[in-house]
N, C-alpha and C positions, 0 to 999 in steps of 0.2 A: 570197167571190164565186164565181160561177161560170165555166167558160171563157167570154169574151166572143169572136166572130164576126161583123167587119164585112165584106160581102163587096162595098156598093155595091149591091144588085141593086134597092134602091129610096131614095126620098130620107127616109124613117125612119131617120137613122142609130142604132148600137147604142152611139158612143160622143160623148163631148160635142166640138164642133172648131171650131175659127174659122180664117180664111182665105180665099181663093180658090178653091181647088182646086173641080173639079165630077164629076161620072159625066160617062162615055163612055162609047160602047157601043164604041170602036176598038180591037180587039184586046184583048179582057181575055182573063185566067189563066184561067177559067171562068166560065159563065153568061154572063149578058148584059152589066154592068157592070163597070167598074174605075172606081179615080178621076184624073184627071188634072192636070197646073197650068197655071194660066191661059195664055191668049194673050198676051204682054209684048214692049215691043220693047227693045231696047237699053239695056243700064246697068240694067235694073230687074231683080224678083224677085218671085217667087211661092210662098207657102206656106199651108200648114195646119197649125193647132198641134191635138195630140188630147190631150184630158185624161187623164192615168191613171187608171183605174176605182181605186180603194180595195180595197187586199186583193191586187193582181195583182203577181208576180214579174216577170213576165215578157214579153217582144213581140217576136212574128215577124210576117213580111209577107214579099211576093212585090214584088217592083221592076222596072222594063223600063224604058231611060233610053235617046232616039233625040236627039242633040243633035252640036254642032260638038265633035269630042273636046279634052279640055284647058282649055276656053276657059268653056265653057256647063256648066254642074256641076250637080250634085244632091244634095243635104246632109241627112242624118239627123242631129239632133242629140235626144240626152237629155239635157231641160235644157239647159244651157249647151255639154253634151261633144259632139264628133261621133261618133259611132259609126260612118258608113261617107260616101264620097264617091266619086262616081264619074262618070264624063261618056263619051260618043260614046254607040255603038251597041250598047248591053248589051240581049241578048235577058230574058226572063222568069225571074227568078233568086230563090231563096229565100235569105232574108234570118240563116238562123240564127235563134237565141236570145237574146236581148238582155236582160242584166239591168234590170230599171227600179225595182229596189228603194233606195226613198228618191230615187227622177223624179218629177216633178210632170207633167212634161210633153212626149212626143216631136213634134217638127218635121219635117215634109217642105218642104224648100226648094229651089225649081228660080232660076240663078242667072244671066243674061245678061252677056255682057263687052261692049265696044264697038261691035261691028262684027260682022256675018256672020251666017251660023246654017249647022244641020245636019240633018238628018231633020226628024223632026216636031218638032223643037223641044222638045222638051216632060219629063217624069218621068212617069212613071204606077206607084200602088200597088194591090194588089189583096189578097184574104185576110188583113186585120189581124187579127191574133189576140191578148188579153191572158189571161193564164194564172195561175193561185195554185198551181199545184204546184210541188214542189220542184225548187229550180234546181239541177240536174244536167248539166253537159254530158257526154260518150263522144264515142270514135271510136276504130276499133279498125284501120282503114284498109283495111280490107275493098271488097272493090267498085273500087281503086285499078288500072290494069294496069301492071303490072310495066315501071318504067324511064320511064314518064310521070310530071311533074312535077304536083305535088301543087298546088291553086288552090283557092279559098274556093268555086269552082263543082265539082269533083270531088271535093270532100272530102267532099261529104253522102251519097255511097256508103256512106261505112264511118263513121255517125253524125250527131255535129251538127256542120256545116261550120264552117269556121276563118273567121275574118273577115279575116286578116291572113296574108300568108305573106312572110315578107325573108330576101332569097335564093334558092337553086334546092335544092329540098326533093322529091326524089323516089321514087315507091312502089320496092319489090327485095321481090322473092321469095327472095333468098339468105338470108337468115333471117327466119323469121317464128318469135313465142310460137304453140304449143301450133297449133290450127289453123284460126289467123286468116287463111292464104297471103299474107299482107304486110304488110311495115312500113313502116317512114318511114327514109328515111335522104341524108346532104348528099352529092353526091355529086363536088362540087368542094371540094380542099385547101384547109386556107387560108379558106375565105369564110364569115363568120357567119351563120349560117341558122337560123330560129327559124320554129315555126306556131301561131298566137296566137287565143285567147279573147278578145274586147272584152266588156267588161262583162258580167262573171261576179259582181258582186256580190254577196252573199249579205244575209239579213235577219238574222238575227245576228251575233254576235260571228267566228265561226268559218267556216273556208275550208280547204278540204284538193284533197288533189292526189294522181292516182296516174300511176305509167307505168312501164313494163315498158323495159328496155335490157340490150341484148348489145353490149360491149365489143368490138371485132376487132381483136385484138393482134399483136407485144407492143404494153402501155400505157405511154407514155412520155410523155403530154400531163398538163395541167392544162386544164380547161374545163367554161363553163356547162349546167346541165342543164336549169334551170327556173328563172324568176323571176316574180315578183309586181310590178304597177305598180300604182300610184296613180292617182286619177283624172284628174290635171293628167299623168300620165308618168311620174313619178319614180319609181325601182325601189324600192318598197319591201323587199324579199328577193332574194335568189338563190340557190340552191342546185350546188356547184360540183365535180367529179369532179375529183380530184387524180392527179398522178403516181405517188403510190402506193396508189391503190386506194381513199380514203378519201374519202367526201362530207362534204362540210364547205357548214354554212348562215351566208351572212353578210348583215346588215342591211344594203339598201341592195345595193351592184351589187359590192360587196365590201370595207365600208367596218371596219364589225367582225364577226369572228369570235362566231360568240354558238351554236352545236353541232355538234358530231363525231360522226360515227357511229363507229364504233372499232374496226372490223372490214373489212378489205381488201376489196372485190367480185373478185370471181373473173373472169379474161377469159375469152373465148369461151365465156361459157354467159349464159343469159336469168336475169338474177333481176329483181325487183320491187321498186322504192323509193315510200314513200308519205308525204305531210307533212300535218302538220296544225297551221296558222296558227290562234290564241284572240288576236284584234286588236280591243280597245274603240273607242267612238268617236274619244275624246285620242289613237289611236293606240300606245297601250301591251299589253303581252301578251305570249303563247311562242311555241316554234316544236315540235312532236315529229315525231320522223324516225323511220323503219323502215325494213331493208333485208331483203330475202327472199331467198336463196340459193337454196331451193325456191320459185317465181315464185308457184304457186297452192298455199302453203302459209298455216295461219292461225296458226303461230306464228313469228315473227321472226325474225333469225339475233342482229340487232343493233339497237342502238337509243337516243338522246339528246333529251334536253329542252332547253333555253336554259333561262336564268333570266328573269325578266321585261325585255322590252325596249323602249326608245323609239323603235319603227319609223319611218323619213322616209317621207313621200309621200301618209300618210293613210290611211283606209279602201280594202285591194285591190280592183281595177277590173277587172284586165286580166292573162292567164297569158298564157305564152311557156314555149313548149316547145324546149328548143334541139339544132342536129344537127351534132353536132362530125365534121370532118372534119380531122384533124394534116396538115402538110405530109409528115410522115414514114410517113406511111399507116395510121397507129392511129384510126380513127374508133368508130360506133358506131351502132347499129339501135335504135329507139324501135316500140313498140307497145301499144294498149291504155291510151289515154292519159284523162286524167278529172279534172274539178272539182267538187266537190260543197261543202255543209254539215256532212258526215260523212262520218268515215273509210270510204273506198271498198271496201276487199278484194279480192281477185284477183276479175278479171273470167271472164263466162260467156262464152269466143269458141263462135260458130258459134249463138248465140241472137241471137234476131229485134234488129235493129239501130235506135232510132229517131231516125228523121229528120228528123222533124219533126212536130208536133201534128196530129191526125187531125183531122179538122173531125166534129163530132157532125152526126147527123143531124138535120135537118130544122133547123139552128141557123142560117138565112140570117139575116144583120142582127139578133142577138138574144141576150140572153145562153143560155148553150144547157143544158139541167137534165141533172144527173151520175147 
């Protein structure tokens, strides 16, 4: 297929939908139209379900939600999962990348509670975009300023925005890889803080991950670095920085042990760790790990396979990048972070950043020729 381009700007839509939802000319992202959800009173709901074109990876879209916050909600679901939910007064927001590989179907659903309202009441989507190229997310944190707290809305600075952020996750120029000028780092002890991909699925077997981390010692913790979920939640993997130096991957959120890397990471300097998940449909498969002591080197320092495993949780869904902060002041800087279908390799910092899918020219309401 080709990239598909609905932008609303007339009522030929580009892709197949059932629902309520209509064009409005009130405040769209650009041009003349957006789509909106119906007029509802109380207890009820409003949606549009859009078919997956065939052949598409991928769907982004722009979101603006004016509603009673908390109460009146907004619901993206793929298929069955939610992907994002959000209520009150969200101005014009890009949606990220959304894996739809093996979706039949995305839902926009606007959601009334008992009583009350707020702005316009309403959701509105604008620039749906479905896509076949390869699912890659980046972000390299670029564009973040120094000591502000990192949001699914300032993330798309430095890549593809986060969908998720738990905990307080903020940009530091105190160390950055090579010259990104920022990384990601927790900057409260003590508190679990993770910045997360929702539906990163990929179309085949295989899922890999990269990210860059400096250690700020001494090291005296044990803690997560990166986990894989399932589509229901369930941690499929996690990958874990020990007290002594050593990542260790275990099935699940640390259920067993199944590879070691077997070579200490070095503190206070930047190396490079990269994984690569071969996970069939039954959920069986390895894990291979790399650690780079030379961050943007292309051979190894060190390196482990699992043996074949019965991963819980199912086909990966969802990455989590995690930002250890010890009570005892041993933390850690993340940078140059990435999910693909193939093994990543050290990143090109200070090359053009993308942030989201260009709209082709002249592709209003149509699929648009490559």
């Amino acid at each position: 297929m080709a990239v598909i381009v609905e932008d609303f700007e007339d009522d030929t839509l580009a892709v197949s939908v059932t629902g309520d939802w209509t064009r409005t000319d009130v405040q769209p992202l650009q041009g003349g139209f957006c789509y909106r959800s119906a007029v509802i009173e109380d207890d009820q709901t409003s949606d549009v379900v859009v078919a997956v074109p065939p052949g598409a990876t991928t769907v982004e879209f722009w979101y603006r939600v004016s509603s009673e916050a908390t109460y009146d909600i907004f619901d993206v679901f793929l298929d069955m999962r939610t992907a994002l939910q959000l209520s009150g007064d969200v101005e014009w927001t890009y949606s990220g990348r959304l894996s739809v590989v093996g979706v039949s179907h995305v839902t926009f659903l606007y959601s009334k509670d008992g009583s009350q309202f707020a702005g316009e009441d309403a959701a509105f989507i604008d620039q749906l975009i479905f896509n076949d190229a390869p699912a890659v997310w980046s972000n390299s944190f670029d564009g973040g300023s120094p000591g502000a707290l990192i949001t699914p809305e300032n993330s798309a600075a430095g890549g593809d925005p986060f969908n998720n952020v738990v905990g307080v996750a903020e940009y530091s120029s105190a160390h950055f890889f090579a010259t990104s000028g920022v990384s990601a780092r927790n900057p409260n002890p003590g508190a679990d803080t993770h910045v997360d991909w929702r539906s990163v699925t990929q179309p085949g077997d295989v899922v890999c991950a990269r990210l860059y981390l400096r250690q700020v010692g001494p090291w005296t913790s044990t803690a997560g670095v990166f986990a894989l979920l399932g589509p229901a939640g369930v941690v499929v993997s996690k990958a874990w920085l020990f007290s002594d130096g050593l990542v260790r991957v275990y099935s699940g959120h640390g259920d067993v042990e199944v590879a070691t890397v077997g070579t200490a990471l070095p503190i206070n300097q930047w190396v490079r760790i990269e994984l690569r998940y071969t996970i069939n449909s039954a959920g069986n498969g390895t894990v291979e790990v790399w650690t780079y002591h030379t961050p943007d080197s292309a051979t190894h320092t060190a390196t482990a396979i699992s043996s074949t495993v019965a991963w819980p949780g199912g086909k990966p869904a969802d990455a989590e990048f995690h930002l250890f902060h010890g009570t005892g002041g041993d933390h850690w800087h993340m940078d140059g972070v990435a999910v693909g279908p193939t093994k990543l390799g050290p990143v090109a910092f200070g090359a053009a950043v993308r942030s989201r899918t260009s709209i082709p020219a002249g592709a209003r309401h149509r699929a648009a020729t490559r």
